[in-house]
N, C-alpha and C positions, 0 to 999 in steps of 0.2 A: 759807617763803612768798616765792615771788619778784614782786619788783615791776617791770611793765612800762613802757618808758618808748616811748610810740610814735613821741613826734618826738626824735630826738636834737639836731637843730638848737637844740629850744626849749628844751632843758634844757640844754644847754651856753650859751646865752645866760642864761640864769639862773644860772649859775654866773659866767660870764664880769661879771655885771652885780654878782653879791655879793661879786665878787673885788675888783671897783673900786671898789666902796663901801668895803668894807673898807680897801683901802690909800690911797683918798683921804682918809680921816678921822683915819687915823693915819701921816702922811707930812709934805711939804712942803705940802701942796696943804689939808690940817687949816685950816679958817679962812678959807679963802682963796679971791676969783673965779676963778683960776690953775686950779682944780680942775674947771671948765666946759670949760677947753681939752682935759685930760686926759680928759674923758667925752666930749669930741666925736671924738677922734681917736681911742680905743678903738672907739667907735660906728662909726666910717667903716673899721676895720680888719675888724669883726665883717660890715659890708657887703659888702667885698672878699671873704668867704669863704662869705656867706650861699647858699644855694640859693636865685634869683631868684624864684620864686613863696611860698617866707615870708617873706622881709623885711619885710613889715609883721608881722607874727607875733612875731619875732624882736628886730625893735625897738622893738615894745610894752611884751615882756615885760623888756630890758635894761635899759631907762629906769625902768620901776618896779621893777623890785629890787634897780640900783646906786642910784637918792635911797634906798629903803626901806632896805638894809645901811648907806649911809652917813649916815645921821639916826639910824638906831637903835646904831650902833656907836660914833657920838661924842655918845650921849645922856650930860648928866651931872646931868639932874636931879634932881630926890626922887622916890619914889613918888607925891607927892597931885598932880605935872604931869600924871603919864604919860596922863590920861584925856585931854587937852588936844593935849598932845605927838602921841596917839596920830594924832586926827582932821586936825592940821600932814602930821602924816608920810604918811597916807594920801591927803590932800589937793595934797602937792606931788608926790606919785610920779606921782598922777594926767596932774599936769602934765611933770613927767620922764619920763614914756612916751611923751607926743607928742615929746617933743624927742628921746628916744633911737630914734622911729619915722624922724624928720625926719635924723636922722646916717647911722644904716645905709641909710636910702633912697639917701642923697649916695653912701655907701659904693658902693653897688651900684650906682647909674645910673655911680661915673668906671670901675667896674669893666666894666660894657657899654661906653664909650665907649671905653676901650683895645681891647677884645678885638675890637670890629667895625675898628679901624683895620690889623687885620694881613692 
């Protein structure tokens, strides 16, 4: 069974987005505000390379799967939070999506502002 993936852009930002979760939760950045810098300036590198008609697409999907990896990867609850925990976690990606929509947009507009200066 092979599985089709029709945007490649969207799924490598979903990758790119659980990768950073991942290593911000278990890094320097573990605990830490330090760890907004590190998701802003991933975001604006994902912008730099985005195809200009998905970036919002692109860093919709970034923002809610680097908070979503990185709240579920440094969960150290019990099981009787998780129901709790769940609706946090669902709730701030919501929120981490506009701000990872808001980084690759920067990404991509300093990316236009180079390219038309040549």
């Amino acid at each position: 069974m092979k599985i089709k993936i029709s945007d490649k852009s969207l799924f490598v930002s979903g990758i790119v987005g659980l990768l950073t979760g991942l290593v911000s939760a278990h890094s320097l950045f573990a605990h830490s505000a330090t760890a907004i810098y590190f998701w802003g300036v991933i975001g604006l590198i994902l912008g730099l390379f985005a195809p200009y008609p998905k970036v919002q697409k692109i860093g919709l999907v970034y923002g809610f799967t680097m908070m979503l990896s990185f709240l579920l990867f440094g969960f150290q609850g019990k099981s009787d939070k998780l129901l709790n925990f769940t609706a946090l976690a669902v709730g701030l990606s919501v929120v981490s999506a506009l701000c990872g929509w808001l980084s690759v947009f920067l990404g991509a507009k300093i990316k236009l502002l180079f390219r038309s200066k040549k």
